[in-house]
C-alpha positions as CSV (number, residue, x, y, z in Angstrom):
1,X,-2.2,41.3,17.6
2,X,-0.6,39.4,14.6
3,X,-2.2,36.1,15.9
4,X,-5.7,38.1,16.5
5,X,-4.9,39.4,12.5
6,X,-4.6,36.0,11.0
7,X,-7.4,34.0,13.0
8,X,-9.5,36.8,11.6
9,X,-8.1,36.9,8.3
10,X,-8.5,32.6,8.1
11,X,-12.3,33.3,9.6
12,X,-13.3,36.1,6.3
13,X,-11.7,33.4,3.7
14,X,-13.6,30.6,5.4
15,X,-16.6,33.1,5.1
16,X,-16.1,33.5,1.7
17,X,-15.6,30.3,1.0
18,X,-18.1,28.6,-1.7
19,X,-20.3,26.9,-0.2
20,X,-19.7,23.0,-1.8
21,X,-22.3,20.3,-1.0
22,X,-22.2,16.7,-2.1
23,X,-25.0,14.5,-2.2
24,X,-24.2,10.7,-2.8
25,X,-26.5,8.5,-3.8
26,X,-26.8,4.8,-4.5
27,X,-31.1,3.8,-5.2
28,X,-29.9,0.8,-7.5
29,X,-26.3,-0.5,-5.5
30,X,-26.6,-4.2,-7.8
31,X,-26.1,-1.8,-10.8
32,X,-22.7,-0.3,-9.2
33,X,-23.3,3.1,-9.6
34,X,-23.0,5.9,-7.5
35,X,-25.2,9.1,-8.1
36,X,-23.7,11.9,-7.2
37,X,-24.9,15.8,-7.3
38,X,-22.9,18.6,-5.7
39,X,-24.7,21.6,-5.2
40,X,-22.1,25.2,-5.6
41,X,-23.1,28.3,-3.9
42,X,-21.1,31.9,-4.1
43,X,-18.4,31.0,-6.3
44,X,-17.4,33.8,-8.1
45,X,-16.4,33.6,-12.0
46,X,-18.1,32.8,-14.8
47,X,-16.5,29.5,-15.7
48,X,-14.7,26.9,-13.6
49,X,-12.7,23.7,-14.2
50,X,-13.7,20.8,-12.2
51,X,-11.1,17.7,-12.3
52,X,-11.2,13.9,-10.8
53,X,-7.9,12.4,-9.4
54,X,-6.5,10.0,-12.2
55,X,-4.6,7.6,-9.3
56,X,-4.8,8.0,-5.4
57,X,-1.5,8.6,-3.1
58,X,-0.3,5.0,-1.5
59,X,-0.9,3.4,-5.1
60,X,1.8,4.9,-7.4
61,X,0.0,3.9,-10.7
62,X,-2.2,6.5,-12.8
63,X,-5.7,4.6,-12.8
64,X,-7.4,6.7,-15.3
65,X,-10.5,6.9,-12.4
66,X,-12.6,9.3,-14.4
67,X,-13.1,6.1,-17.5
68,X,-16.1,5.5,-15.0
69,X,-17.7,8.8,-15.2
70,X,-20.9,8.9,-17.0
71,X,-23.2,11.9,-17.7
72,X,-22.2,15.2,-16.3
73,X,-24.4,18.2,-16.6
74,X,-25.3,21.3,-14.7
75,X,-28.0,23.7,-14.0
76,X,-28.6,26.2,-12.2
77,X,-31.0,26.7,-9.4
78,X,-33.7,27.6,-11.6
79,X,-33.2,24.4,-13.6
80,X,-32.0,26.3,-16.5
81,X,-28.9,24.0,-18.5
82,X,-25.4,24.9,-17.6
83,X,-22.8,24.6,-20.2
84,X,-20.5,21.9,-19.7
85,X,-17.3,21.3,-21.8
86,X,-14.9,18.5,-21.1
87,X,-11.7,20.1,-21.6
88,X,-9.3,17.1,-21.0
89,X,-9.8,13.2,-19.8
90,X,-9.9,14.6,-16.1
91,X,-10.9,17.7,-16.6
92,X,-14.7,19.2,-17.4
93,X,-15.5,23.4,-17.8
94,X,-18.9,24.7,-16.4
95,X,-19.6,27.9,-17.4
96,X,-21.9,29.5,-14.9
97,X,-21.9,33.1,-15.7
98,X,-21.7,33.5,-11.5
99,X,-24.9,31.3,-10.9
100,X,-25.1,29.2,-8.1
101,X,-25.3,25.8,-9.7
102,X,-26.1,21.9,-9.5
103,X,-23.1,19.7,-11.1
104,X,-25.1,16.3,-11.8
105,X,-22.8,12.8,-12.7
106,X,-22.8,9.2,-12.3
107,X,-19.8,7.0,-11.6
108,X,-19.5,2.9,-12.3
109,X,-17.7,1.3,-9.1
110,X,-17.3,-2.2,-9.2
111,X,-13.9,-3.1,-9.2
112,X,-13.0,-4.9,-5.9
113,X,-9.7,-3.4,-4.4
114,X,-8.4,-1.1,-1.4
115,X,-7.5,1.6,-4.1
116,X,-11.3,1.9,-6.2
117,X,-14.3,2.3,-5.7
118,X,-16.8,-0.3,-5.0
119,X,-20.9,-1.3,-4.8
120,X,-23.1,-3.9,-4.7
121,X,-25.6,-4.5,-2.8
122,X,-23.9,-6.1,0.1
123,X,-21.7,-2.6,0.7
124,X,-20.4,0.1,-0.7
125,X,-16.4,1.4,-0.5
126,X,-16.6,5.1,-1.6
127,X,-13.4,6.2,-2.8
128,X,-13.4,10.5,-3.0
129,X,-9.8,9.9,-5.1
130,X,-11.9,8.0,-7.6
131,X,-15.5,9.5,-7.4
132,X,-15.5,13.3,-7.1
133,X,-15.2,16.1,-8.8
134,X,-13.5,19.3,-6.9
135,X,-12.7,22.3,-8.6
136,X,-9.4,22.8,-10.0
137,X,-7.9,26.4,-8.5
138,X,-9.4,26.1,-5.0
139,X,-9.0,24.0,-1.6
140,X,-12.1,25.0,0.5
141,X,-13.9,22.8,2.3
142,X,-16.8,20.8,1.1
143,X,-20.0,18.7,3.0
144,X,-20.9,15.2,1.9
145,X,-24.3,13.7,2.3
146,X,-24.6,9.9,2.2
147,X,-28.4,8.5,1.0
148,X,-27.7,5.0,1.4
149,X,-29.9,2.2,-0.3
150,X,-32.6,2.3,2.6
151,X,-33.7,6.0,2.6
152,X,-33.4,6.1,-1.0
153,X,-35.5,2.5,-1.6
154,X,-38.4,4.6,-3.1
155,X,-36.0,4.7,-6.1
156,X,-35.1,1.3,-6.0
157,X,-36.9,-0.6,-8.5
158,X,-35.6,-3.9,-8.4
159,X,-36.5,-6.8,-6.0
160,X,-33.5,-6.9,-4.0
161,X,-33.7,-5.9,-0.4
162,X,-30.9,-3.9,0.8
163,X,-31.3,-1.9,4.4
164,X,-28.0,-0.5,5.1
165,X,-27.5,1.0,8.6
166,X,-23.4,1.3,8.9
167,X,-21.3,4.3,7.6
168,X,-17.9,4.3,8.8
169,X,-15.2,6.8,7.7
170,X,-12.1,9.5,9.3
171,X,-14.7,12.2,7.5
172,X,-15.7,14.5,10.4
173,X,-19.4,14.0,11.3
174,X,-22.0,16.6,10.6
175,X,-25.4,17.1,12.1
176,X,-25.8,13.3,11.5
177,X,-23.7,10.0,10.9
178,X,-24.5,10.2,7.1
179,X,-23.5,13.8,7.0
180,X,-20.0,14.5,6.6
181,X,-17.2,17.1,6.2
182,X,-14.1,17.5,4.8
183,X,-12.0,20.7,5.5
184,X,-9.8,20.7,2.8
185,X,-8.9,18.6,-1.0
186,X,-6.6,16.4,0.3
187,X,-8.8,15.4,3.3
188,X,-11.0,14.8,0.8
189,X,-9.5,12.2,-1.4
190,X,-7.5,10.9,1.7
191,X,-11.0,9.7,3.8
192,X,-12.5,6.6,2.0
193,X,-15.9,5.5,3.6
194,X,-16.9,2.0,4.3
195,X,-21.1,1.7,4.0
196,X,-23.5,-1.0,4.9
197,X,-23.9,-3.7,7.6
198,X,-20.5,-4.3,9.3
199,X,-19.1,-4.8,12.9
200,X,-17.3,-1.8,14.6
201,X,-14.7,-2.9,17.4
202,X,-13.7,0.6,19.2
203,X,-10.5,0.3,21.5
204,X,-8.3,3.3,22.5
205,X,-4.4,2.6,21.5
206,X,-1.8,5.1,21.1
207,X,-3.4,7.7,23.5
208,X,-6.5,7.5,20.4
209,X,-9.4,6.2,20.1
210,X,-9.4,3.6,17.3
211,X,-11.8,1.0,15.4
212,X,-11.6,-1.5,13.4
213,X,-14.0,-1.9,10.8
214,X,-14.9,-5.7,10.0
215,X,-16.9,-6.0,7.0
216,X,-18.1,-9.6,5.8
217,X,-18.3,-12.4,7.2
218,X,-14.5,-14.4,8.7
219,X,-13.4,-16.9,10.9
220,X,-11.1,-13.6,13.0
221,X,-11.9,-13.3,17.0
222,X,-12.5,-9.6,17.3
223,X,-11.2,-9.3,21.1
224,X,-7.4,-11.0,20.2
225,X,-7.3,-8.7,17.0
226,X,-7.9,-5.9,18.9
227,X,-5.4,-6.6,21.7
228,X,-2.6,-7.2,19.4
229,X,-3.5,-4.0,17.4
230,X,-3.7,-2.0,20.6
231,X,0.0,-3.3,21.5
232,X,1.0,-2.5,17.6
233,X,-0.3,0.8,18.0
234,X,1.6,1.7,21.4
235,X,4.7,0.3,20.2
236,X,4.8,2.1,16.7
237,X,3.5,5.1,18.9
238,X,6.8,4.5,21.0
239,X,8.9,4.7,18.0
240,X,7.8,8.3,17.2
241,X,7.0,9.4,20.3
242,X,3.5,10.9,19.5
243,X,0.6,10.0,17.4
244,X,-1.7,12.4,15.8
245,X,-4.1,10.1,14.3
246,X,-7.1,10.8,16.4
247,X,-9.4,9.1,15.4
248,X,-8.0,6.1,13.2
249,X,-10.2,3.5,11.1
250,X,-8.6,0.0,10.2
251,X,-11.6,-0.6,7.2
252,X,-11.1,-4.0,6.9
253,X,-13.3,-6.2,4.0
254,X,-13.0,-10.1,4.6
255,X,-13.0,-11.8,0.9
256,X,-11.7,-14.1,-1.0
257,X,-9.9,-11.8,-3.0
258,X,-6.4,-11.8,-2.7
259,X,-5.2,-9.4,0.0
260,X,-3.4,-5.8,0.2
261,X,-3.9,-2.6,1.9
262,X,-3.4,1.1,1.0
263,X,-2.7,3.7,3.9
264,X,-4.3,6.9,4.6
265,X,-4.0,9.9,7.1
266,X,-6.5,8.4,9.6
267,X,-7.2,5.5,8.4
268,X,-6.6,2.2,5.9
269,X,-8.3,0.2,3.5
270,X,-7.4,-3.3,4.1
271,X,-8.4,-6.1,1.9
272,X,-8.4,-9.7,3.5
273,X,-8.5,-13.5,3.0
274,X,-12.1,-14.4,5.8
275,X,-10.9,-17.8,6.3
276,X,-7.4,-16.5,7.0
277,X,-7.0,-16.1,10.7
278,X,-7.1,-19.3,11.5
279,X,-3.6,-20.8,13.6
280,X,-1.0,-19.0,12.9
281,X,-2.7,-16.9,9.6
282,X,-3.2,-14.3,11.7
283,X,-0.2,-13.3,12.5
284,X,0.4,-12.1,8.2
285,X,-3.2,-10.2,9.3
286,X,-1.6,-7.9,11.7
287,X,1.7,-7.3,9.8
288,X,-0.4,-6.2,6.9
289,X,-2.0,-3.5,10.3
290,X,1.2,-3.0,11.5
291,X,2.6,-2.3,7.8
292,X,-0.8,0.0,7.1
293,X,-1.0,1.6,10.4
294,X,3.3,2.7,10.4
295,X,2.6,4.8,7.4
296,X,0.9,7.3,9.5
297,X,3.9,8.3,10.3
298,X,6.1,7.1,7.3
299,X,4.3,8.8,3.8
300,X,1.4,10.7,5.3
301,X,3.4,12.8,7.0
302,X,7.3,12.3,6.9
303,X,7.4,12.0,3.3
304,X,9.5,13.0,0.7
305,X,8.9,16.0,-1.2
306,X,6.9,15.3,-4.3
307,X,4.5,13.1,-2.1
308,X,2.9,16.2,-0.8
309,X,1.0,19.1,-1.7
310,X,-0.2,16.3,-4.8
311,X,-0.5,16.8,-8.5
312,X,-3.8,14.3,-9.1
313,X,-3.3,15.0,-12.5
314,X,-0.2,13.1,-13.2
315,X,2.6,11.6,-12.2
316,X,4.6,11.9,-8.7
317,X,7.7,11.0,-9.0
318,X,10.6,10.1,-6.2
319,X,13.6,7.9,-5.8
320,X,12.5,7.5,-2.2
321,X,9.9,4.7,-1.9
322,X,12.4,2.6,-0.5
323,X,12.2,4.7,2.2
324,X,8.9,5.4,2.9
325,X,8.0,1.6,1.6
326,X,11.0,-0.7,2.8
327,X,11.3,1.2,5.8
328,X,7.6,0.5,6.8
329,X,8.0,-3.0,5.4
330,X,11.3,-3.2,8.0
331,X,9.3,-2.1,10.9
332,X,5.7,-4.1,10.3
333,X,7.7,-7.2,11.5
334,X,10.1,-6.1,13.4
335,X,7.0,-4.5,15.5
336,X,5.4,-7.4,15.8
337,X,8.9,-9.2,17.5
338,X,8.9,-6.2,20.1
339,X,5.1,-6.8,20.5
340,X,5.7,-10.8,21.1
341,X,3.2,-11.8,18.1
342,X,6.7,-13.4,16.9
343,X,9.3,-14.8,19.0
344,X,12.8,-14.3,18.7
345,X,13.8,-17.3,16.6
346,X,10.6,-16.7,14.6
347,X,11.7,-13.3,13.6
348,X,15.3,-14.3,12.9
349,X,13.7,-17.3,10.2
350,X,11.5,-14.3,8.5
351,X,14.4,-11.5,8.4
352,X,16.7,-14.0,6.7
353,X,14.1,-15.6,4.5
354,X,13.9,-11.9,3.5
355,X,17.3,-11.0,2.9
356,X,17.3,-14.4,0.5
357,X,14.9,-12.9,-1.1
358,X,16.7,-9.9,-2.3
359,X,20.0,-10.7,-2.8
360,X,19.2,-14.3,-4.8
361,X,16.7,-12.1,-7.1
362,X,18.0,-12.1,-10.3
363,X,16.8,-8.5,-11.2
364,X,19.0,-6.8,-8.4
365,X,22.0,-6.3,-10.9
366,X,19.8,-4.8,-13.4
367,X,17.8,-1.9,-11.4
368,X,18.6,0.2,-8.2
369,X,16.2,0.2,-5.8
370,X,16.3,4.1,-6.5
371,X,15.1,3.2,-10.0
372,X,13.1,0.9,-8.7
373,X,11.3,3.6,-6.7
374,X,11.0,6.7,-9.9
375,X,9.8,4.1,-12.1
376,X,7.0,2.3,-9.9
377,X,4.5,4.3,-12.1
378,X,5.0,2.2,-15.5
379,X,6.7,-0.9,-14.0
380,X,6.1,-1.8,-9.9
381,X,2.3,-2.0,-11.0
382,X,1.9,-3.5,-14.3
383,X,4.5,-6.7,-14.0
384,X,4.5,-9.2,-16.9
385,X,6.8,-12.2,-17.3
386,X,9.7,-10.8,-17.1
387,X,9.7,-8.3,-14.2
388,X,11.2,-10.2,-12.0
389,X,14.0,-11.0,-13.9
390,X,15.0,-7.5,-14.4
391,X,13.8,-5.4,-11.3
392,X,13.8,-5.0,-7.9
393,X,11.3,-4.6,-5.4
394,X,11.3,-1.3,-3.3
395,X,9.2,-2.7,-0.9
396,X,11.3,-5.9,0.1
397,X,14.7,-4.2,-1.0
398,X,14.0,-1.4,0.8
399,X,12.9,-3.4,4.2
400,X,16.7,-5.1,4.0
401,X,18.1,-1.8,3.4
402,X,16.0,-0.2,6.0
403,X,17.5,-3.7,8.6
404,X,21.0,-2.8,7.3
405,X,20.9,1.0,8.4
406,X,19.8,-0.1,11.8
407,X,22.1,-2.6,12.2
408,X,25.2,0.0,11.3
409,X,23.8,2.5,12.9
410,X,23.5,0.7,16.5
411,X,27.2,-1.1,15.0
412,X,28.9,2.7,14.8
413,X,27.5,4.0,18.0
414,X,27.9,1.5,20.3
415,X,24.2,0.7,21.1
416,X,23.4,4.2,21.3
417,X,21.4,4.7,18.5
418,X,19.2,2.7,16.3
419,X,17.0,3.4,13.2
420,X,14.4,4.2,15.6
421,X,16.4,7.6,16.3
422,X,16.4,8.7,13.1
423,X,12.8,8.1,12.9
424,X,11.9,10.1,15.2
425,X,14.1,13.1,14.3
426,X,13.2,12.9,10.8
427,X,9.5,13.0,11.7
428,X,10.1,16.1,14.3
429,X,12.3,17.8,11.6
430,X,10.4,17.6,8.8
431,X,7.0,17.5,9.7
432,X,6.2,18.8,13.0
433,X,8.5,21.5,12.6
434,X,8.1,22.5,9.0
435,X,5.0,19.8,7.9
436,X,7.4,19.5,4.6
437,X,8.7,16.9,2.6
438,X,12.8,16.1,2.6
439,X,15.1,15.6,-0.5
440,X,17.2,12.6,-0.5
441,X,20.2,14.7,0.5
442,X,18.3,15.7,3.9
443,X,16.6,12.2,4.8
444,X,20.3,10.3,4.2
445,X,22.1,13.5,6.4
446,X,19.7,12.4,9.0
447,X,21.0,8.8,8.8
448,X,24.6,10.0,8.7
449,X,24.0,11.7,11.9
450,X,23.0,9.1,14.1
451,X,25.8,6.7,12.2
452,X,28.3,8.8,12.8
453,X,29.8,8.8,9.7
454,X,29.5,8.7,5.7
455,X,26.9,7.3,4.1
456,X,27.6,8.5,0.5
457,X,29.4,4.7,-0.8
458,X,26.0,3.1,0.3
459,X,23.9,5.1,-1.4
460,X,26.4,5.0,-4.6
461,X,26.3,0.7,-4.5
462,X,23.4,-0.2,-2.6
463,X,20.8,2.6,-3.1
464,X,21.5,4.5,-6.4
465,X,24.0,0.9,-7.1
466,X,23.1,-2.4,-8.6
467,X,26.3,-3.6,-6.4
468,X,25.8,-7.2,-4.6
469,X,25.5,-6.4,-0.5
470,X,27.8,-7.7,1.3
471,X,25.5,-9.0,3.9
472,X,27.7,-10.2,7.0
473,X,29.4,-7.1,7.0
474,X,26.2,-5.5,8.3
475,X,24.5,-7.9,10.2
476,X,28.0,-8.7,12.0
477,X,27.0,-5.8,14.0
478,X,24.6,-7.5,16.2
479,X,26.1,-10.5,16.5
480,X,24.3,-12.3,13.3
481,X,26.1,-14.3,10.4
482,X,24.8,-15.7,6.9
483,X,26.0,-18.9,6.8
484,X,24.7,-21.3,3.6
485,X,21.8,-23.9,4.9
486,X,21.4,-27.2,3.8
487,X,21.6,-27.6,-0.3
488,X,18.7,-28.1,-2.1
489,X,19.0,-31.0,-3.9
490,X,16.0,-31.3,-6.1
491,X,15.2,-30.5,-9.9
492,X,15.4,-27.1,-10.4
493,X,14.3,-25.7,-14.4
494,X,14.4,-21.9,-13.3
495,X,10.6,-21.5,-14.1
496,X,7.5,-20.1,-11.8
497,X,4.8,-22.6,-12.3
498,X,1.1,-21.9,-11.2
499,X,-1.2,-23.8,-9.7
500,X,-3.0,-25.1,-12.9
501,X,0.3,-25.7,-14.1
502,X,1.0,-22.5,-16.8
503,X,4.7,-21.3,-16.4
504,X,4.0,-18.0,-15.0
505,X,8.2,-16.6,-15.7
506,X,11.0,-18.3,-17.3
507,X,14.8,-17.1,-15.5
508,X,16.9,-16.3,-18.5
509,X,19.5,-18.6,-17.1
510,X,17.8,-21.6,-16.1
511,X,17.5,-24.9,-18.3
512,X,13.9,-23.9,-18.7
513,X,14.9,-21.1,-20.9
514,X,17.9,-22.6,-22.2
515,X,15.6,-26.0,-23.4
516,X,13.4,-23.3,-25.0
517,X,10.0,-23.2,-22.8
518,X,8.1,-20.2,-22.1
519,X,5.9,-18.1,-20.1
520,X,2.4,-18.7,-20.8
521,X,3.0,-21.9,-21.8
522,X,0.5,-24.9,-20.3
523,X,2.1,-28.2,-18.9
524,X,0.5,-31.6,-19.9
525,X,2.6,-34.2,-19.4
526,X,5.7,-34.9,-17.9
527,X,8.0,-38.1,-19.5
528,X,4.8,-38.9,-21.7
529,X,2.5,-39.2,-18.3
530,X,-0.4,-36.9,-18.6
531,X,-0.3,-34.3,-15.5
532,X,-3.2,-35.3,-12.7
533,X,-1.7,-32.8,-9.9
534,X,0.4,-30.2,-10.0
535,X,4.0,-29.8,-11.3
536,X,5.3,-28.6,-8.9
537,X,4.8,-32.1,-6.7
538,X,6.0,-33.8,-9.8
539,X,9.5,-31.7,-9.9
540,X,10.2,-33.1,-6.4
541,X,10.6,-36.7,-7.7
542,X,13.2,-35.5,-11.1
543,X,16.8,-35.1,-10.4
544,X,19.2,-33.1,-11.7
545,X,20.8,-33.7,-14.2
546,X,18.7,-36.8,-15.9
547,X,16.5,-35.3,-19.0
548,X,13.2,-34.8,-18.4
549,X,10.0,-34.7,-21.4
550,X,8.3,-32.0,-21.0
551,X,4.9,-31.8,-23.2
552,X,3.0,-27.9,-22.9
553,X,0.4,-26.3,-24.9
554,X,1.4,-23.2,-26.2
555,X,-1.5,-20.9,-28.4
556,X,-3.6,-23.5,-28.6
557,X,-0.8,-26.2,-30.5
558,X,0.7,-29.2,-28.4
559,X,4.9,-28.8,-28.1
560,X,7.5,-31.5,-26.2
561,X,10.5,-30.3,-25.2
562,X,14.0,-32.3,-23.6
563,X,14.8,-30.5,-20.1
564,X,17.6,-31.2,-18.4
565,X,17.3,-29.5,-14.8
566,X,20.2,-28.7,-12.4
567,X,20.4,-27.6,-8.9
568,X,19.6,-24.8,-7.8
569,X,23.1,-22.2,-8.3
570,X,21.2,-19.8,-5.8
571,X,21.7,-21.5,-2.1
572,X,19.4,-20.8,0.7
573,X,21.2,-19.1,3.5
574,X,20.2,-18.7,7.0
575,X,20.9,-15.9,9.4
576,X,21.4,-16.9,13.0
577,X,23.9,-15.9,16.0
578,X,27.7,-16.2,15.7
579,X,29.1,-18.9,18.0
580,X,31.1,-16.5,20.3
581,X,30.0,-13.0,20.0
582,X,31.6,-10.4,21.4
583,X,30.0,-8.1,24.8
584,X,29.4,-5.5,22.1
585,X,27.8,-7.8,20.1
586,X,25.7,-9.0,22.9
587,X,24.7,-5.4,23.6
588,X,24.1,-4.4,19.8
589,X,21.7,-7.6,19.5
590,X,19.8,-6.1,22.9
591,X,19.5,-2.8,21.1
592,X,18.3,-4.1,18.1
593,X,15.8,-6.3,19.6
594,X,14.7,-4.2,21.8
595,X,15.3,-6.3,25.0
């Protein structure tokens, strides 16, 4: 009777509901702008605020995504002016008087990226996050309606011939492809939709059906993508032991900007190099899918508390992205060893080129990957210069943290367990049994319970810490060791150099610094020699230790400074298998790879 009560109860709210319709369209796509009108029926009041998202979940940076709103107004259905008073930079009043209504608005989308917005005339990303407005004290559900270029080139006015016929998106489909519904605000600004002329690959993976969405033009062969991805899928699936995005989208765009991805419930915006599958390229592809796809699980629904109900207004703030970040960054390769996309050895050379990185970064003694984590919205996104000397990644941190856990945790039980465990536990605990997110204190109890023991002088050096890690005392476990490689033997300044040869960071202790050059500063000439290559070919000829002209621009006015470059005081080490390991070891190393 109770159940009968609530279904009927949840049927009457749904009934009175507002009815909220958006129509999107996009008559002039070269002039990046997206037309957009939403049509509101039966909502009650005579005023209303209406917001836009200022950043999107997955990119911890506020964005400021209304800047690109032009001219809002309203009417009602008699085409009589509406009031409308912008109340703050996100927010905008319209005063009704309890008229059904027409909110009317334009929004500029041109900025190229897995997290904004985009149109030309090629294809259009829509990005709800960044293009509409929802009002501010309700979560109903809302109808989108898609005009794309071709049904709306009586508008068009220009000369370019666009005929789109392609709309793909997790938004479930009304009575046609373009017509689509959202059930809730955060569906909303969690469902991005890809328009235009792509491909569509549909495989099932996962118990699912899932496609990936290839937009553009790239030198990828759909059928081996897609069999990798569908053993990806199965073996993430594995970890968890369910999977409960059905359908997915992989929304892939092949450019030649520079890569990244950004996860969502049901789907991923991934941004690609379209000559880069070629050899072995492809493999980075599908770690960026694997990385993508493992948040499903990892942020979109295990996630830590303030990621979930969202404030779009502001800031989120947690000290947990190096959970829900370095553990998916763990995972995306260590899934594709179990898969067989990287063999054993091959693994082993990334996981300790990895663990190099972290612990020979000079910003580890200065912030916690904790910090690291609270503070990603005014640092992780807006580096300069100097971030690197003074912070730590949560992503790559967190992924050696993440390999650290597992290898304790299978070290203290015996094999029994593995990180895997506490995945899975974590995920039935706090999501399928309460859909909420965990504190710190409740995601690290987890850990302790599958390691057995006390996990309170980690956190205190490693997590909340700035303490060096004591790296063989983990890896030990499973029959690893980190032994120093061969020395590099070359000049080293302790400067990042790019490609057309501007000094990108400057370490504070490295002769670069200490002989008084500077970020931002242009090379020229090396020992009087104007530079016809790169620098970084001509540093492989110095040696340490013999003085060295170096002859930069800096603001325009020509400078020559005396270098004298050492070798490198941070030695590469390598991890591989101890000589004689122990039957536990043997057994731990099983576990851990899966074998």
């Amino acid at each position: 009777m109770n159940m009968l009560l609530s279904l009927a109860l949840l049927m009457s709210s749904v009934a009175n509901s507002p009815q909220i319709t958006y129509v999107v369209s996009m008559p002039q796509p070269e002039n990046h702008y997206f037309h957009i009108e939403i049509t509101v029926k039966g909502l009650k009041g005579k005023e209303h605020d209406w917001f836009m998202p200022v950043w999107t979940p997955g990119s911890y940076l506020v964005r400021e995504f209304p800047k690109n709103v032009t001219e809002v107004r309203a009417w009602d259905l008699d085409y009589v002016t509406i009031p409308v008073h912008k109340k703050d930079k996100n927010t905008w009043t319209i005063a009704h008087n309890k008229k059904d209504f027409v909110i009317s608005y334009s929004v500029y989308a041109f900025e190229e990226s897995v997290r904004t917005s985009f149109l030309d005339a090629d294809r259009a990303l829509f990005m709800p996050s960044s293009t509409c407005l929802y009002p501010t004290e309700l979560d109903v559900p809302v109808t989108l309606k898609f005009i794309p270029p071709s049904v709306s080139s009586e508008f068009n006015l220009s000369q370019v011939a666009v005929h789109w016929k392609d709309i793909s998106t997790p938004m479930e489909q009304g009575s046609d492809p373009w017509t689509r519904i959202c059930h809730s605000r955060d569906e909303l600004f969690d469902s991005p939709v890809e328009m235009g002329n792509h491909a569509v690959f549909p495989f099932k993976a996962g118990g699912n059906d899932n496609y990936l969405v290839m937009t553009g033009e790239g030198n990828y062969h759909a059928d081996t993508l897609v069999d990798y991805l569908q053993k990806i899928i199965d073996e993430e699936t594995a970890v968890f032991g369910s999977n409960p995005a059905q359908p997915y989208y992989f929304l892939v765009n092949n450019t030649q900007q520079r890569g990244g991805g950004l996860e969502h419930k049901f789907s991923s915006a991934i941004q690609y190099s379209r000559d880069g599958y070629g050899g072995d390229s492809y493999k980075s592809f599908l770690a960026l899918m694997a990385h993508e796809y493992f948040h499903i699980w990892n942020v979109k629904r295990l996630r830590p508390e303030a990621l979930g109900p969202f404030d779009y207004s502001q800031e989120n703030y947690t000290t947990s992205l190096w959970i829900v970040e370095g553990f998916t960054s763990y995972y995306d390769d260590l899934i594709l060893q179990r898969t067989g996309i990287y063999s054993k050895d091959e693994y082993l050379s990334i996981a300790g080129r990895n663990i190099h990185n972290v612990v020979n970064n000079t910003g580890d003694v200065y912030q916690s990957v904790a910090d690291a984590s609270f503070d990603a919205w005014i640092k992780a996104y807006r580096p300069n210069e100097n971030s690197g000397n003074v912070e730590v990644s949560y992503y790559s941190k967190g992924g050696v943290l993440a390999m650290f856990l597992d290898m304790y945790i299978i070290g203290q039980s015996n094999g029994k367990y593995c990180l895997d465990d506490v995945m899975r536990a974590a995920y039935d605990r706090f999501y399928l049994q309460r859909d909420k997110g965990y504190t710190e204190a409740e995601f690290k109890a987890v850990l302790e319970e599958f390691a057995g023991s006390s996990l309170d002088n980690f956190y205190r050096d490693h997590v909340h810490g700035t303490l060096p890690l004591n790296v063989n005392s983990f890896v030990s476990n499973v029959g690893l060791e980190w032994i120093p490689g061969e020395a590099d033997k070359t000049a080293w300044f302790g400067m990042r150099v790019t490609g057309n040869n501007t000094i990108y960071s400057v370490q504070p202790d490295g002769p670069a610094a200490m002989y008084g050059l500077n970020a931002e500063d242009i090379i020229v000439a090396v020992n009087n020699v104007a530079l016809t290559e790169g620098f970084e070919t001509i540093r492989q000829t110095l040696q340490p230790g013999e003085p060295v002209q170096i002859t930069v621009v800096r603001r325009g006015l020509p400078k020559t400074f005396t270098v004298v470059p050492t070798i490198n005081p941070r030695p590469r080490f390598t991890l591989q298998p101890v000589a004689s390991p122990t039957e536990q070891q043997k057994m731990n190393f099983r576990k851990w790879m899966q074998e």
